[in-house]
C-alpha positions as CSV (number, residue, x, y, z in Angstrom):
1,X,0.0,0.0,0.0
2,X,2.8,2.4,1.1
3,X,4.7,1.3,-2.4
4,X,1.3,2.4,-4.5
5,X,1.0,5.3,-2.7
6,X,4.3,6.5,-3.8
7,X,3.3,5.2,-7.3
8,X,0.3,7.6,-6.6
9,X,2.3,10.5,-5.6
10,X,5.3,10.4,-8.7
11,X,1.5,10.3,-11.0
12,X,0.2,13.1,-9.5
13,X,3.6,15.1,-10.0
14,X,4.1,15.2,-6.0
15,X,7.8,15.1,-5.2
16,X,9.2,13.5,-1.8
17,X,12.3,13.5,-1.0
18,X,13.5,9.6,-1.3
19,X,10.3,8.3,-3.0
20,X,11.9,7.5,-6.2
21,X,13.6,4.7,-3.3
22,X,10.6,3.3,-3.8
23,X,11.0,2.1,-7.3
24,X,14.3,0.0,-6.0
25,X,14.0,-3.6,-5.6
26,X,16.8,-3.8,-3.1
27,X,15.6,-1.2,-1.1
28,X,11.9,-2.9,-1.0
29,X,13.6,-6.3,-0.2
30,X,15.1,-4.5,2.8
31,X,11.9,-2.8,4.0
32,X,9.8,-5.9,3.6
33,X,13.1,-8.0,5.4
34,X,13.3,-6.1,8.2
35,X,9.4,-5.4,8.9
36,X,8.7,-8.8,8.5
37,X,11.7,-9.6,11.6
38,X,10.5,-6.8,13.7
39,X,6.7,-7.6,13.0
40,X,7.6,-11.2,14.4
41,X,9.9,-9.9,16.9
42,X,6.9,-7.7,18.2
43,X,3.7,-9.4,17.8
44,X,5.2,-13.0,18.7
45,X,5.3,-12.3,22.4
46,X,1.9,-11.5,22.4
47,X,1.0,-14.0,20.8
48,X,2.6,-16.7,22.4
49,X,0.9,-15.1,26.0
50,X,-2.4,-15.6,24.2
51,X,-1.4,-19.0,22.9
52,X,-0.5,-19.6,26.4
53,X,-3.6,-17.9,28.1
54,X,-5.9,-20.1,26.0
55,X,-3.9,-23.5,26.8
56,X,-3.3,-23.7,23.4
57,X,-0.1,-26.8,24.1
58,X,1.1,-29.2,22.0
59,X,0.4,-32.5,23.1
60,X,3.0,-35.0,23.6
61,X,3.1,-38.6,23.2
62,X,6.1,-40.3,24.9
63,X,7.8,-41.7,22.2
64,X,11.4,-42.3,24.3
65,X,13.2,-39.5,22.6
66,X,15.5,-37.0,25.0
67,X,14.1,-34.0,26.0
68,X,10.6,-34.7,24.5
69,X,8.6,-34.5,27.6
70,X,9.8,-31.2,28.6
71,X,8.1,-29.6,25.1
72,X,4.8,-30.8,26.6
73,X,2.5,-28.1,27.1
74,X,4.6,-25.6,24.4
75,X,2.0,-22.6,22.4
76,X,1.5,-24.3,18.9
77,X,-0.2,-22.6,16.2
78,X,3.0,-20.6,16.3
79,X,2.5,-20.5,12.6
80,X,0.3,-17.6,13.1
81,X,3.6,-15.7,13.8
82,X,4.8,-16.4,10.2
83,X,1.6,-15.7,8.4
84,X,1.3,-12.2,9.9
85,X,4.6,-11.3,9.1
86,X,4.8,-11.9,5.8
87,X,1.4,-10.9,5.1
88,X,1.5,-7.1,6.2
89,X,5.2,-5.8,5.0
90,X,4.4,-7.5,1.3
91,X,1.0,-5.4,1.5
92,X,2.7,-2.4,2.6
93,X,5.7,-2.5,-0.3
94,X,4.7,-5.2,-2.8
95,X,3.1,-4.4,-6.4
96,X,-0.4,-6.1,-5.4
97,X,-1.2,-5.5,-9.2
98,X,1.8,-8.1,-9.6
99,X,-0.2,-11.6,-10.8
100,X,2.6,-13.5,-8.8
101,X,2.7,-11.3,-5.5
102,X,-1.4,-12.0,-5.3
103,X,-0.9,-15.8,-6.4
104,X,1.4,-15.9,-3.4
105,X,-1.1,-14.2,-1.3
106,X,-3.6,-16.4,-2.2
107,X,-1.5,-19.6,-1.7
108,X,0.0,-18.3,1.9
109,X,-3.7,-17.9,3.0
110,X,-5.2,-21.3,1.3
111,X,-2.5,-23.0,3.2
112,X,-2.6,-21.2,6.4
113,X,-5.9,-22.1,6.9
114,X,-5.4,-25.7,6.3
115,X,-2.4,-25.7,8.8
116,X,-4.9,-23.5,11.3
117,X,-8.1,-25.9,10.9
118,X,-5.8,-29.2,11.5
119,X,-4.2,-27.7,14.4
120,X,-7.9,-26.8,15.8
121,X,-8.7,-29.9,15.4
122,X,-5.8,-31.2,17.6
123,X,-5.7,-29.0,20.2
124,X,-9.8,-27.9,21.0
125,X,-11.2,-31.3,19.4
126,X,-7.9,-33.8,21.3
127,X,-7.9,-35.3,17.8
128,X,-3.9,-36.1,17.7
129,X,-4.7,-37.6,14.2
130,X,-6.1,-33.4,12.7
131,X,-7.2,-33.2,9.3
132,X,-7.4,-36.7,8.2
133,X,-4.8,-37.5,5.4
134,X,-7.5,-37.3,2.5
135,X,-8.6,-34.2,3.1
136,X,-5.6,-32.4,3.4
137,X,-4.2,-33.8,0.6
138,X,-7.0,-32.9,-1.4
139,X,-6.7,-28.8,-0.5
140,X,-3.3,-29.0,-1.6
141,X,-4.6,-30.2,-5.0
142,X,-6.8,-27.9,-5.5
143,X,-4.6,-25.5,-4.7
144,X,-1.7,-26.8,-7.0
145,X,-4.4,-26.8,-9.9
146,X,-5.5,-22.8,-9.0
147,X,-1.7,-22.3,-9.4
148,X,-1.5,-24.6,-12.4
149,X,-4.3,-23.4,-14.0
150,X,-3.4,-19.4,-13.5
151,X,0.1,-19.8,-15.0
152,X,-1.5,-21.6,-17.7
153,X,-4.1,-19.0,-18.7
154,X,-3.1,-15.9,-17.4
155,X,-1.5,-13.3,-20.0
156,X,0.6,-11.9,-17.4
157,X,2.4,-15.2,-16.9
158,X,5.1,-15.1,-19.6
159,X,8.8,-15.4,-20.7
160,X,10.7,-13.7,-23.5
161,X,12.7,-15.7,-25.2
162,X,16.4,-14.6,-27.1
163,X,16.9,-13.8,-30.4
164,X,20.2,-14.9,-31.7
165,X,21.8,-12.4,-34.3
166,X,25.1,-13.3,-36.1
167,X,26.3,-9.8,-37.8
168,X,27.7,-10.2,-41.1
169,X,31.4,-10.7,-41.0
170,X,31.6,-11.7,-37.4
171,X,30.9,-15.3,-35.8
172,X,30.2,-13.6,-32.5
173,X,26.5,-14.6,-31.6
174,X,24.7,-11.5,-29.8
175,X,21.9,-12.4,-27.7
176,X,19.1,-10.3,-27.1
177,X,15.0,-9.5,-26.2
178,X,12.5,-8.1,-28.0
179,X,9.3,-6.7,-26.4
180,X,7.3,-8.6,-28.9
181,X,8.8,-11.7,-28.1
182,X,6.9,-12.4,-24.9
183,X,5.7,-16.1,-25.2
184,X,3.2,-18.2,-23.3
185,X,5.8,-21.0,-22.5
186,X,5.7,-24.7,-21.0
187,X,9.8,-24.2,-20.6
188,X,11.2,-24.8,-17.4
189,X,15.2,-24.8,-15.7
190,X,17.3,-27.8,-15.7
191,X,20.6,-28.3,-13.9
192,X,23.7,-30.0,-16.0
193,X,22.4,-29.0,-19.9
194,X,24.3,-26.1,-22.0
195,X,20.8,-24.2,-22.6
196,X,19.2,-24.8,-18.7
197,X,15.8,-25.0,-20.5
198,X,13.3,-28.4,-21.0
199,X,9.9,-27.6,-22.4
200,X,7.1,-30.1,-21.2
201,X,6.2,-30.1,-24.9
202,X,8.7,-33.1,-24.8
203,X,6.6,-35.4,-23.3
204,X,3.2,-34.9,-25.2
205,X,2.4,-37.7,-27.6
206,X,0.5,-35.4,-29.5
207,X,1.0,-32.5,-32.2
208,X,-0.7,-29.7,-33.3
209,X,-3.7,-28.4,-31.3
210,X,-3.7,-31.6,-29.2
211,X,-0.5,-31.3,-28.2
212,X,-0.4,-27.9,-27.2
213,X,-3.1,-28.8,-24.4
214,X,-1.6,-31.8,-23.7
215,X,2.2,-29.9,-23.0
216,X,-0.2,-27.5,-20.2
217,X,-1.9,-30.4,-19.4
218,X,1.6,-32.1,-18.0
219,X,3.2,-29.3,-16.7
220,X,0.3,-28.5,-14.4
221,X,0.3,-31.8,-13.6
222,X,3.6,-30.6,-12.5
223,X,3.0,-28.0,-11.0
224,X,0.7,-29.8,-8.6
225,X,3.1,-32.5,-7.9
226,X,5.4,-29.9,-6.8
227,X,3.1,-27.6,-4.4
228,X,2.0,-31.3,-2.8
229,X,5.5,-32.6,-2.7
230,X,7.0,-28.8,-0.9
231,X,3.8,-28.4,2.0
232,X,4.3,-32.6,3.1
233,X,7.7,-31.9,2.9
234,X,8.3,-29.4,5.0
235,X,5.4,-30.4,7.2
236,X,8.0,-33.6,8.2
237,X,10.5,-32.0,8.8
238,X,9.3,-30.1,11.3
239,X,9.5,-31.9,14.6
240,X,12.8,-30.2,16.3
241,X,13.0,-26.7,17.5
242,X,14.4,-24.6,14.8
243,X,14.4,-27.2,12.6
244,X,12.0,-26.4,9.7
245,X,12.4,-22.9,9.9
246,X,15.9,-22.7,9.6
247,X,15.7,-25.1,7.0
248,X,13.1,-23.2,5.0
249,X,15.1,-19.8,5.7
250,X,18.1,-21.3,3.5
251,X,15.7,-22.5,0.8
252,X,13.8,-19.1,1.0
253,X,17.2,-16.7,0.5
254,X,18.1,-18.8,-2.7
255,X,14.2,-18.7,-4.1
256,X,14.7,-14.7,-3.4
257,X,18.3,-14.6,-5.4
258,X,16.9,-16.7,-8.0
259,X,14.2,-14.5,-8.4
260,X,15.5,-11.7,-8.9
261,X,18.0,-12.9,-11.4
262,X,15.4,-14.1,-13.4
263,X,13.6,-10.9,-13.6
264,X,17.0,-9.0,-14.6
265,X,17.4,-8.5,-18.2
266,X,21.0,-8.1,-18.3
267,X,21.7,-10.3,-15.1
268,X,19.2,-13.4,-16.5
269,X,21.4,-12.8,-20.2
270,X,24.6,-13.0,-18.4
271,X,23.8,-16.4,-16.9
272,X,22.0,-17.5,-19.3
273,X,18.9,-17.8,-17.6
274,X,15.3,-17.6,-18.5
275,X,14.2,-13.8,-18.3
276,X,10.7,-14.0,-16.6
277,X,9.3,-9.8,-17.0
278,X,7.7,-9.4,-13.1
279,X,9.5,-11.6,-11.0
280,X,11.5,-9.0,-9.2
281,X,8.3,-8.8,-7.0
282,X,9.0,-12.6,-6.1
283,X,12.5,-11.7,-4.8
284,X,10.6,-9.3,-2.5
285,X,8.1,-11.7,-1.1
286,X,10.5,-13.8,-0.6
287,X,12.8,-11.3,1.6
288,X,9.5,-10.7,3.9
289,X,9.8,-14.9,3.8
290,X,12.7,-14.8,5.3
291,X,12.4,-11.9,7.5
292,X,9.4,-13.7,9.1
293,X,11.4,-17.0,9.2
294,X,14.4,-15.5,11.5
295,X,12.0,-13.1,13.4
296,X,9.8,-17.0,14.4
297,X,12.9,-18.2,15.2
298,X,13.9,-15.8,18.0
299,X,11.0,-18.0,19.5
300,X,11.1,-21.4,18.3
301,X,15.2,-21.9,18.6
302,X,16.5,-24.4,21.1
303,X,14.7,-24.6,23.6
304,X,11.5,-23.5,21.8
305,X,9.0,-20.8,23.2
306,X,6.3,-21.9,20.5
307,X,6.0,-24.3,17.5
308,X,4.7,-23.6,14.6
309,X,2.5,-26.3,14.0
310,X,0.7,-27.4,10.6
311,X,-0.6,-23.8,10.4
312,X,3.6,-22.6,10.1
313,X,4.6,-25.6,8.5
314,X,2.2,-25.9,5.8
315,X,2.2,-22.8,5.0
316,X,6.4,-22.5,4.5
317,X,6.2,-25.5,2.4
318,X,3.6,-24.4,0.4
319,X,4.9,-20.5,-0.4
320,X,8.4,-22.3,-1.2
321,X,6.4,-24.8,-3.6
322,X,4.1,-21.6,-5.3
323,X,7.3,-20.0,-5.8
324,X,9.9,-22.0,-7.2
325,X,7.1,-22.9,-9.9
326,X,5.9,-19.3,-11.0
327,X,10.3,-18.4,-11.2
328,X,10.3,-22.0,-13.4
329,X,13.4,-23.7,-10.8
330,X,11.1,-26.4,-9.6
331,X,13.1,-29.3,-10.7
332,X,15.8,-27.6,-9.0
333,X,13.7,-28.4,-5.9
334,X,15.1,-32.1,-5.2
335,X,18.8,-30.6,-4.7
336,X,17.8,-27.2,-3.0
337,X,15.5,-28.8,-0.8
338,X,17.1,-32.0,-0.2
339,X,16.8,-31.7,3.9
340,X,12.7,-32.0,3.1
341,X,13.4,-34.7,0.2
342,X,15.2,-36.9,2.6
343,X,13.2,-36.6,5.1
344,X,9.9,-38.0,3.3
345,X,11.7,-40.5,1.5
346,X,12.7,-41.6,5.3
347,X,9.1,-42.1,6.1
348,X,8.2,-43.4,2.6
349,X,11.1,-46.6,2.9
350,X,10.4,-47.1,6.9
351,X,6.4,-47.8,5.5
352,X,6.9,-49.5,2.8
353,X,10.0,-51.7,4.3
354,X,8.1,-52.6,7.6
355,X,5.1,-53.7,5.4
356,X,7.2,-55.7,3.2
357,X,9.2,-57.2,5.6
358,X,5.8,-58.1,7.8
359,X,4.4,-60.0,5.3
360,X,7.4,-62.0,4.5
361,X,8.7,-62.6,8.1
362,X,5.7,-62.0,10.2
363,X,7.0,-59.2,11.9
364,X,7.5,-55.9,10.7
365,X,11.6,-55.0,10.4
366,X,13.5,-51.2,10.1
367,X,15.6,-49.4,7.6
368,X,16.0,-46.6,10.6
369,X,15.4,-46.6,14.3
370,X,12.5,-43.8,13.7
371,X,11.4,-41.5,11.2
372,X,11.5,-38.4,9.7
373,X,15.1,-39.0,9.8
374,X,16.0,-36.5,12.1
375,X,14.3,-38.8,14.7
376,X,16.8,-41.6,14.0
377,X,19.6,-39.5,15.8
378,X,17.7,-39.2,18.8
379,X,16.5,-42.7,19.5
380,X,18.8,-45.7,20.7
381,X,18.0,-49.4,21.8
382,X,15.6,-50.3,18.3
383,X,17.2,-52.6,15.8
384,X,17.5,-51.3,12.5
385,X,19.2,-52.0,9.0
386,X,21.1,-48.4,9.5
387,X,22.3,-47.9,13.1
388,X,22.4,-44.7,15.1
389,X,25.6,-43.8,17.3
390,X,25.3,-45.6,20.7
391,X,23.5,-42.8,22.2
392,X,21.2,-39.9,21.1
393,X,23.0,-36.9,20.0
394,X,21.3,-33.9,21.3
395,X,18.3,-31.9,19.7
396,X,20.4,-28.7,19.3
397,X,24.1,-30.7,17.5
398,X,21.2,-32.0,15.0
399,X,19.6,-28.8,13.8
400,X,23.0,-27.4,13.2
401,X,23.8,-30.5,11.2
402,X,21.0,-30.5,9.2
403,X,21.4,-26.8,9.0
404,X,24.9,-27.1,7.0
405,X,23.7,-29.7,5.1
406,X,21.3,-27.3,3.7
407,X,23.6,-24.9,3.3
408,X,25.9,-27.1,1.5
409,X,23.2,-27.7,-0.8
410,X,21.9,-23.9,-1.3
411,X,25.4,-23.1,-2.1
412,X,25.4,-25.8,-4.8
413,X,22.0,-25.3,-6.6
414,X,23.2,-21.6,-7.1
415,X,26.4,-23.1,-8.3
416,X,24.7,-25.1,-10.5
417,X,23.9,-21.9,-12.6
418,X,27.4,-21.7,-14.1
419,X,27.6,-25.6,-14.2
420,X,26.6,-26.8,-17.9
């Protein structure tokens, strides 16, 4: 609002000094960055005394794990926290005309308020189980096809592609845009390949007017996959103090840079990059992203003052879902968000192997000694295929771990951009 009034006031011929500020993406991604901290910073303490007022505690079950007993009774629905501020600095000095700032606005709210309604359900209802499986899953569908569908039909959703000119007596190939050469486009990033593009158009059967819905067809498909794959994701990985947010803080700084360098003409040329017109405003969100993320974690860090619950988590795995789709880097996800990859695929083999080996051996058998994966370092005195060190390693020692592990792998998807 404050970024539209200045709009407002350049239109009307007004002049205040600093507003042309205003039009800077650096200096927005600072405003947003540090409103969103102080916002959290502010707000969280009274809302964890409410939280706290209301008996609003996460329920424990003893599961043997060091220290776990001591969370019971923790604020949950910390989430709250996170919402708020990334909600009010992105309406205060976002474009809200910006297609992709009100898609992530739309996406942050849709999965808020699945996160909020399963945590209602847990806490005020003693349902430990929430939203049953089925029906979450099914909002985060929905929600991927809203996405899927919006990027397909939306004429604000576009890429310009180069045009290669080889002046006469010179080999040198100059590349360039063209306004006019804004495209509707089903290409996306890929890591490893001289020209970083694939276009879904690959993978259609189909020519011709078929084909061209079948190319959107599969890459909001996609799209969906990706959205549902992010919010569980993260969701896991969130059962240590500090540990999904942290995680999520890497993964939201590199979503931000990624951003903005798509949206740079001379920057996205330089790397070779798809230029995507708009998604400077991304970069932006993203900042109030991470703002929020280190303000909640002033609270949430070892030993945690709140958790976030499904209504944080959900909602962090979600906007990182939204927007590595709308900057096209979502099959950069599996590296840059290997921490929440891991950890699903942890629960995903534990499942399957237990059932496997059940039926085969009449008891149920364990690749790990508990999952998500993060779990295995805490628990001793289980057999399983992978052993644990003889005793737990503390809470704290495994958040930092994971912690450079994601920044190992942040360091390399960015790396990744000059790798082909």
């Amino acid at each position: 609002m404050i970024y539209h009034l200045f709009q407002y006031f350049d239109k009307i011929g007004l002049d205040i000094p600093g507003q042309n500020l205003m039009s800077y993406l650096s200096f927005r991604g600072m405003l947003v960055s540090i409103t969103a901290v102080l916002i959290a910073l502010f707000f969280g303490r009274r809302i964890i005394d409410f939280l706290q007022r209301k008996q609003i505690g996460e329920t424990i079950r003893d599961l043997g794990l060091e220290g776990q007993l001591q969370k019971k009774g923790t604020p949950t629905m910390g989430g709250i926290i996170i919402i708020l501020s990334i909600i009010i600095p992105v309406l205060l000095f976002c474009d809200l005309t910006s297609v992709y700032i009100q898609l992530l606005l739309f996406s942050t709210l849709w999965s808020g308020a699945i996160g909020l309604y399963d945590d209602y359900i847990k806490v005020f209802r003693h349902d430990k189980n929430g939203l049953s499986e089925k029906r979450k899953l099914f909002a985060q569908i929905a929600l991927g096809f809203i996405v899927g569908l919006t990027v397909w039909t939306s004429d604000r959703i576009v890429v310009r592609e180069k045009v290669n000119l080889i002046p006469e007596e010179d080999a040198v190939v100059v590349n360039f845009y063209r306004e006019e050469n804004v495209v509707k486009s089903t290409k996306t990033t890929i890591p490893f390949v001289k020209n970083h593009e694939l276009d879904y158009k690959i993978f259609s059967p189909f020519k011709g007017k078929w084909g061209w819905y079948t190319k959107w067809g599969i890459y909001v498909l996609m799209i969906v996959l990706v959205i549902t794959a992010c919010t569980n994701g993260t969701n896991l990985t969130d059962g240590l103090d500090g540990l999904a947010a942290g995680s999520s803080l890497i993964v939201g700084v590199v979503i931000g840079i990624l951003a903005w360098l798509s949206g740079n003409l001379v920057n996205s040329n330089y790397l070779n990059i798809m230029y995507i017109p708009g998604t400077g405003e991304i970069a932006i969100f993203m900042a109030a992203f991470v703002g929020a993320l280190i303000g909640f974690l002033w609270w949430n860090s070892y030993p945690a003052q709140v958790f976030m619950g499904d209504t944080g988590s959900l909602t962090i795995g979600c906007i990182i879902g939204v927007s590595a789709v709308l900057i096209r880097k979502e099959l950069l996800i599996p590296l840059l968000c290997g921490i929440f990859l891991v950890e699903s695929l942890s629960v995903l083999m534990q499942r399957s192997y237990f059932k496997i080996t059940k039926r085969r051996f009449g008891e149920g058998r364990r690749i790990f000694r508990m999952t998500p994966l993060h779990h295995h370092y805490q628990k001793t005195g289980i057999p399983a295929a992978i052993e644990s060190p003889s005793h737990p390693i503390p809470e704290s020692k495994i958040t930092a771990r994971f912690w450079i592990v994601g920044i190992m792998l942040a360091v390399a998807t960015l790396a990744l951009l000059k790798i082909r």
